[in-house]
Structures are given as structure tokens and as C-alpha cells.
N, C-alpha and C positions, 0 to 999 in steps of 0.2 A: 504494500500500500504506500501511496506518494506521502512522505514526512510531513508536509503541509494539511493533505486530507488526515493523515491522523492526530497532529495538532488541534487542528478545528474541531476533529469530533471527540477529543479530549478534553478541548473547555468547555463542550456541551453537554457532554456523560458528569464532569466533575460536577457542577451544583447541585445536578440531580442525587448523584450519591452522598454527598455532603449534607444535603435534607436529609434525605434516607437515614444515613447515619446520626445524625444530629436527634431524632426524632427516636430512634432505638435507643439510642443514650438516654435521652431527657426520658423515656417510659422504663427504664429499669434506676435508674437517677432520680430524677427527679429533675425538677426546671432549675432550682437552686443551684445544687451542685453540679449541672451539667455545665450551667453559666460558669461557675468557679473554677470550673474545669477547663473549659475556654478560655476561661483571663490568665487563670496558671500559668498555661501553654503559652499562650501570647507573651507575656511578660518573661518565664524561660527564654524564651525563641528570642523576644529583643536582646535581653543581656549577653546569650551567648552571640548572638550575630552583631554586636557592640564590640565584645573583646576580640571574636576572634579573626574578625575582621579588621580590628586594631594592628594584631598578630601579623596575619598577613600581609598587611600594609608593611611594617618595621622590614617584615624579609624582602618584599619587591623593593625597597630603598635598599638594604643590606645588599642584595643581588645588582642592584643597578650601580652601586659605590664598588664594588667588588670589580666591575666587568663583564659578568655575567647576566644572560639572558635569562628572567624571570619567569617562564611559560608556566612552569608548574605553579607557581603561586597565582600568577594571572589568571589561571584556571581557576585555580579554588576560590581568588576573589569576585569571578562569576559567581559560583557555584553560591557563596556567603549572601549573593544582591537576589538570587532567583529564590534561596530561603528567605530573602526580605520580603521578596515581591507574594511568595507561597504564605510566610504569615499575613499580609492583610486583608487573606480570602478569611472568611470567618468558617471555620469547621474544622473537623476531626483530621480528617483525610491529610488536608492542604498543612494542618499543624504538625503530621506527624512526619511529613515527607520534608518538613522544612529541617524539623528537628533533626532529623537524617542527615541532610546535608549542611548541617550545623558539629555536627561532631564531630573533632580533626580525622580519626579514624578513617570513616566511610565517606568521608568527601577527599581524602588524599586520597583511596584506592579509588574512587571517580573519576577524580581528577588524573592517575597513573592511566586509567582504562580509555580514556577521553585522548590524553598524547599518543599512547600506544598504540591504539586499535585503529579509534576513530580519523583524529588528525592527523595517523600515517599518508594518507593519500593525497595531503594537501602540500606536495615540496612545492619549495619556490623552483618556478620555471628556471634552467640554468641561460646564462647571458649569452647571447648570441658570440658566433666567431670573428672577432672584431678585424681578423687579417685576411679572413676568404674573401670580402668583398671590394673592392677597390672601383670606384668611379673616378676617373681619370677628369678633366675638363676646366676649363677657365670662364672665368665670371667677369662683366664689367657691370658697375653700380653705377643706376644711373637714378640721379634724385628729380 
């Protein structure tokens, strides 16, 4: 299936489950502590994507005063903004995926699976041969 059609019917599936879920919680819960459950999560989810996005930041400086190309932290500092963007859906689902990708653990093997796999197949083009082509010819400038 094309990445885009399954994007789209990803944001469409997600509210609906998110209700679903929301509503099975709050019936064995209660409305209260489903609420407090929610805010927990929310408030978790900021603190950690506060620090360790902090974290990350300090190594892509480190990496960039060092010499070195940052790709793996650039990753994960994705990866810390889509856990921001996933907390301020309101539900289960979007809080627990964020929290996921909030924990150094399972977003640096993301982040390893994402260079390795995925953005293997994106080398930069290599630079053309700057000696094979040779156009011979004279110019006059005329203003």
C-alpha cells in the first residue's frame, strides 16, 4: 500500500480507536480516574520530552563542536517532536506511542532501524566527472 494512503487512513482509524479506547477505560474506570489518567500521561510525556530532548540537543552541539555529523541524534530529535506532536492528541493510544518514543531505549533502536534499514537507500548522488567533459570555445561580452 502507497505510504501516503496509509498515512491518511491512519489519522482516520486513530480517533476512532482513541474513542473506543477512551470509553472502555472510563467504563471499567470511571470518568475521574480515566481523566487523571490522561493528565498523568500528558504531564509524564511533557517532562520527559522536556529533558530528553534537552539531552539531545547538548549531543547534536557536542557532535557539531566535535566534527562530526549528528544523524543519529537528528533522528531521535525527530522522533522526541512526533512524541510532542502524539501527546497533544488526547487518548490512550497517541499517549502510549509517544511515551514509547520518549524512552532513550526504544527511540535509539528507532532511531538505529530508521539509519540502517530505512535511510540506506537515500546516498547522496556521487559528483559528476569533472575531466570527461571538456567544451572547448571562446566568448565575447557584449553589454
Amino acid at each position: 500500500m502507497n505510504p501516503l494512503k496509509l498515512a491518511i487512513l491512519a489519522l482516520l482509524l486513530l480517533p476512532i480507536a482513541e474513542i473506543y479506547v477512551l470509553i472502555r477505560v472510563g467504563s471499567v474506570l470511571g470518568f475521574l480516574p480515566t481523566l487523571m489518567l490522561l493528565g498523568s500521561a500528558a504531564l509524564a510525556g511533557t517532562y520527559l520530552m522536556q529533558t530528553q530532548g534537552l539531552k539531545t540537543f547538548g549531543r547534536i552541539q557536542q557532535s557539531l563542536e566535535a566534527g562530526r555529523l549528528p544523524a543519529q541524534d537528528m533522528i531521535e530529535g525527530g522522533l522526541i517532536l512526533a512524541a510532542g506532536i502524539l501527546l497533544l492528541i488526547p487518548g490512550f493510544i497517541s499517549d502510549g506511542a509517544s511515551l514509547v518514543l520518549l524512552l532513550p531505549a526504544s527511540r535509539r533502536w528507532l532511531a538505529d532501524h530508521l539509519v540502517n534499514h530505512v535511510l540506506q537507500g537515500f546516498q547522496p548522488a556521487a559528483p559528476p566527472d569533472s575531466g570527461s567533459r571538456t567544451i572547448e570555445g571562446q566568448f565575447r561580452r557584449e553589454d
